[in-house]
C-alpha positions as CSV (number, residue, x, y, z in Angstrom):
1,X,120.7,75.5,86.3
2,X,117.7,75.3,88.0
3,X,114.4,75.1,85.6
4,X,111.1,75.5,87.9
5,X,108.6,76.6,85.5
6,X,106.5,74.1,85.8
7,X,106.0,75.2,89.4
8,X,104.7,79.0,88.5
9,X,102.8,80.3,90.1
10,X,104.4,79.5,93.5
11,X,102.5,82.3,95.4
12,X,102.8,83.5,99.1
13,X,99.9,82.7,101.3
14,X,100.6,84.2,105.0
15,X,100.3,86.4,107.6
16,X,102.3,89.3,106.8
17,X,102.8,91.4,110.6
18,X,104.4,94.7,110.7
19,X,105.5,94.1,114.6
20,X,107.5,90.9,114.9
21,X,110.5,91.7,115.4
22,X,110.7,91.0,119.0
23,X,110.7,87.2,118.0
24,X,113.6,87.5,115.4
25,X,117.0,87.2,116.3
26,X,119.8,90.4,116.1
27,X,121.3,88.6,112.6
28,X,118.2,87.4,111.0
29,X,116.4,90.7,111.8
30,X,118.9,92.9,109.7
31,X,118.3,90.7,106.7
32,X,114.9,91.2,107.1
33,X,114.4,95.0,107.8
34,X,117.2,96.3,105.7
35,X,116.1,98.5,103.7
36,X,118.6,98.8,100.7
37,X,119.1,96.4,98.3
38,X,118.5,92.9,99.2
39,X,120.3,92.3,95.2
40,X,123.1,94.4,96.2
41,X,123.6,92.9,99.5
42,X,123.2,89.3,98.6
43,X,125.9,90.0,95.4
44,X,128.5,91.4,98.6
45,X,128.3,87.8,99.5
46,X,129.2,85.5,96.5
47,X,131.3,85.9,93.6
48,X,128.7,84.9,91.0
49,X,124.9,86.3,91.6
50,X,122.4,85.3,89.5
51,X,118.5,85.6,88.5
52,X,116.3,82.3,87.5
53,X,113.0,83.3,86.4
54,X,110.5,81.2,87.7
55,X,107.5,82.3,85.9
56,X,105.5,85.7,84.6
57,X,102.4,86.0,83.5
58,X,99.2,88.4,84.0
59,X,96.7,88.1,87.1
60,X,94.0,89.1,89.0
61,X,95.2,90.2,92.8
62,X,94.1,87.8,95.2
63,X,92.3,88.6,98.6
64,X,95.3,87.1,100.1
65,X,97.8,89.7,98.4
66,X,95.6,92.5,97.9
67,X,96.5,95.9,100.4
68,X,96.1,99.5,100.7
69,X,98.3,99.9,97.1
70,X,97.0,96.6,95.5
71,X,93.1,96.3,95.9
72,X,91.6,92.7,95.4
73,X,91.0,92.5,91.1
74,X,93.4,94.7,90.3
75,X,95.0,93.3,87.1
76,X,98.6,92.9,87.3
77,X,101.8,91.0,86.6
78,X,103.1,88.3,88.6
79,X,106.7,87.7,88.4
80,X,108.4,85.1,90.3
81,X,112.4,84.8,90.5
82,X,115.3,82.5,92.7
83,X,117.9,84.6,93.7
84,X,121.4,82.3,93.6
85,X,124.4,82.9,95.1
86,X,127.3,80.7,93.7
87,X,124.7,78.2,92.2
88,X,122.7,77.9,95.5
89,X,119.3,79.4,95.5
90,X,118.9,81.8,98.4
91,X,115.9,83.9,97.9
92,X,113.1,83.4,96.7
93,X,110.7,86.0,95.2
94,X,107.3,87.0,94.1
95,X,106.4,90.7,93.2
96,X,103.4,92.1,92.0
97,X,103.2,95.1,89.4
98,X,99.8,96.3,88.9
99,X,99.3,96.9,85.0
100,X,98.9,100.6,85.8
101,X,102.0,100.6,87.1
102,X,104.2,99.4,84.5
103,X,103.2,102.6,82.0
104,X,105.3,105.4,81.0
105,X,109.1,105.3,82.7
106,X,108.4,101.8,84.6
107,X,107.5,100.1,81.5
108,X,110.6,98.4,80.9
109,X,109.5,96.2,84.6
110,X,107.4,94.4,82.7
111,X,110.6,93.3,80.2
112,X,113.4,92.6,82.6
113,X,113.8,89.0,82.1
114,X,117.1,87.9,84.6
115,X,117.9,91.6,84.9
116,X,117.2,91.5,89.1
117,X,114.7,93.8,89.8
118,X,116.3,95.1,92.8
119,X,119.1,96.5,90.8
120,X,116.4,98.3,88.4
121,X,114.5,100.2,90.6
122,X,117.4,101.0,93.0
123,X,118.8,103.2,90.2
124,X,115.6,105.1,90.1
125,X,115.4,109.1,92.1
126,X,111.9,108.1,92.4
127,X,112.2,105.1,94.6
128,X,110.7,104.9,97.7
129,X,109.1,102.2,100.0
130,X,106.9,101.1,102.7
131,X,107.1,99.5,105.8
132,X,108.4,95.7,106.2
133,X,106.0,93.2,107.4
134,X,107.5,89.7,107.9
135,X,105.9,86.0,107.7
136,X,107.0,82.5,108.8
137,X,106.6,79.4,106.2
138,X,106.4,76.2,107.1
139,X,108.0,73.4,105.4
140,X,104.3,72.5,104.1
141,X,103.9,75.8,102.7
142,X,103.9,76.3,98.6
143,X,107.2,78.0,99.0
144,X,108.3,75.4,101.6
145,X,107.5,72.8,99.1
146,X,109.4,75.0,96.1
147,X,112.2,74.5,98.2
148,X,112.2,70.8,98.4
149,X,111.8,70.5,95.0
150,X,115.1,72.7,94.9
151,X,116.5,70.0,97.2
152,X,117.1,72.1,100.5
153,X,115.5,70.1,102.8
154,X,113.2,72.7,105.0
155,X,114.0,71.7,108.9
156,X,112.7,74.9,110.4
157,X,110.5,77.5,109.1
158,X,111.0,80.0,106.7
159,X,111.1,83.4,106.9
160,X,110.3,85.9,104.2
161,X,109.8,90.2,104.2
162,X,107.0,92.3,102.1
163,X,107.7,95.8,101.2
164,X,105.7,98.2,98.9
165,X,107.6,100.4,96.8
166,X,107.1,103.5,94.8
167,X,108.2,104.3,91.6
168,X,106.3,107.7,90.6
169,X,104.2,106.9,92.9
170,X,102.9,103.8,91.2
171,X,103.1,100.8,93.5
172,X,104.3,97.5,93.6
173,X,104.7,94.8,96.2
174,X,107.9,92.4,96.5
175,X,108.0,89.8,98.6
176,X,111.5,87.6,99.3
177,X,111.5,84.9,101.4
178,X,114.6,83.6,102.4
179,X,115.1,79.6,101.2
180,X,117.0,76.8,103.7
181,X,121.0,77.9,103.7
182,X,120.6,81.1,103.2
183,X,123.5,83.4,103.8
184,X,120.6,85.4,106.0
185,X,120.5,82.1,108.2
186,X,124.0,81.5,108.4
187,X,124.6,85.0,110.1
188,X,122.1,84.0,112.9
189,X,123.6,80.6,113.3
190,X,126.7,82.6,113.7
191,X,125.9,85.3,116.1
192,X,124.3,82.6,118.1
């Protein structure tokens, strides 16, 4: 079990581009613009899937998360996960639920505890999302260093996907980036 609480908040300082694709490879890419469920997808891969909650807690959005949805102030909640396949941490994530949001139906996001969130708003008719952006990490990077302390030694950069979605039309932002030995990694090593 992995306990990295004393490591919240982790955050996600980059720069997130819509159009940069043309540096990805054919594999890597279709982890990073697929547009289902990354949960659903990853669980297709392992036999045991699993949530570890690294931290949740109120915030103020930053300058350096804030868009269109999400200005800068907005009060929100911050909830930072690992996704694990078969023990081995995979993905790691960081969305952001803007306190308006999480009234009426989409209430219960702010209670989900392990429950992935990708398999509760997946189930949802009122569902939609955004565009992709992607970012590279570097091994010095907070989530670079989250993954050290995870002991995957980060040899290359890291890459990770943002996405807004929709729930009633309420936003919220979820970014995943994808840690060292990623199944996402493994299907570019092997199409290479």
């Amino acid at each position: 079990m992995f306990d990295c609480t004393h490591l919240f908040p982790v955050t996600l300082t980059a720069k997130w581009q819509a159009n940069a694709e043309s540096a990805l490879s054919p594999a890597l890419k279709s982890w990073l613009f697929d547009s289902g469920s990354l949960t659903a997808r990853l669980k297709a891969h392992c036999h045991h899937f699993e949530v570890v909650v690294i931290g949740q807690a109120e915030q103020v959005c930053s300058e350096q998360e804030a868009c269109q949805y999400i200005p800068a102030g907005e009060a929100m909640l911050v909830r930072e996960v690992l996704l694990l396949c078969d023990g081995k941490p995979q993905v790691f994530a960081r969305s952001l639920m803007p306190l308006s949001t999480l009234t009426g139906d989409e209430a219960f996001l702010g209670e989900l505890g392990n429950m992935p969130l990708g398999q509760a708003i997946f189930n949802s008719p009122y569902l939609t999302r955004g565009e992709f952006s992607v970012a590279k990490f570097s091994p010095q990077s907070a989530v670079g260093q989250l993954a050290q302390q995870l002991s995957l030694p980060v040899q290359e950069a890291l890459w990770g996907r943002r996405s807004i979605f929709f729930l009633h039309d309420k936003p919220l932002a979820v970014a995943e980036v994808f840690l060292p030995q990623a199944v996402a990694y493994q299907a570019m090593e092997a199409s290479a």
